[in-house]
C-alpha positions in Angstrom: -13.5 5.7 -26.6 -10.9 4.4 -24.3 -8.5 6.2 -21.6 -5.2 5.6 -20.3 -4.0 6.2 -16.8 -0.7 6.6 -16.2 0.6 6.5 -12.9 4.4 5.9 -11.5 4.6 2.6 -9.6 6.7 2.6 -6.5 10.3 1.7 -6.7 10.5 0.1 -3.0 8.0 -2.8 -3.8 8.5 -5.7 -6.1 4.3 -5.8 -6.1 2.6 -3.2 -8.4 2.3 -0.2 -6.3 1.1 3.6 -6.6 0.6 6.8 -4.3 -2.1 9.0 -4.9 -3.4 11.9 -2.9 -6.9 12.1 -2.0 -9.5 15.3 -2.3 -8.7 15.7 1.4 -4.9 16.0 0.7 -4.6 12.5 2.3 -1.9 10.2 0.4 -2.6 6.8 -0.1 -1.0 3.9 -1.0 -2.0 1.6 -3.5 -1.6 -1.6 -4.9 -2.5 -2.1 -8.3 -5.1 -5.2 -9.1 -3.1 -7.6 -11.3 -6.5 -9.9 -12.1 -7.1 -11.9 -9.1 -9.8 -13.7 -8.3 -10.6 -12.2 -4.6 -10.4 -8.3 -3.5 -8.2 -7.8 -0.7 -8.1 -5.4 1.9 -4.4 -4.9 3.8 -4.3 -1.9 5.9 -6.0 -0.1 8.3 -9.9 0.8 8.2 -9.3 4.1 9.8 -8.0 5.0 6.1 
């Protein structure tokens, strides 16, 4: 059985971008993994 997100991507990036908003009420950016070959990690790691 198979699911489908759905979520609005950004309109102020060209890159594949989302907000979501955490448990914690906490929004978050995020940018969508297009199939590269190396996770990586571009903000701050007090988020």
């Amino acid at each position: 059985m198979s699911k489908i997100l759905s979520m609005q991507l950004s309109n102020k990036s060209t890159k594949p971008v989302f907000t979501t908003i955490t448990p914690a009420n906490k929004q978050i950016k995020c940018l969508f993994d297009t199939g590269v070959d190396m996770p990586v990690w571009c903000g701050s790691k007090d988020i």
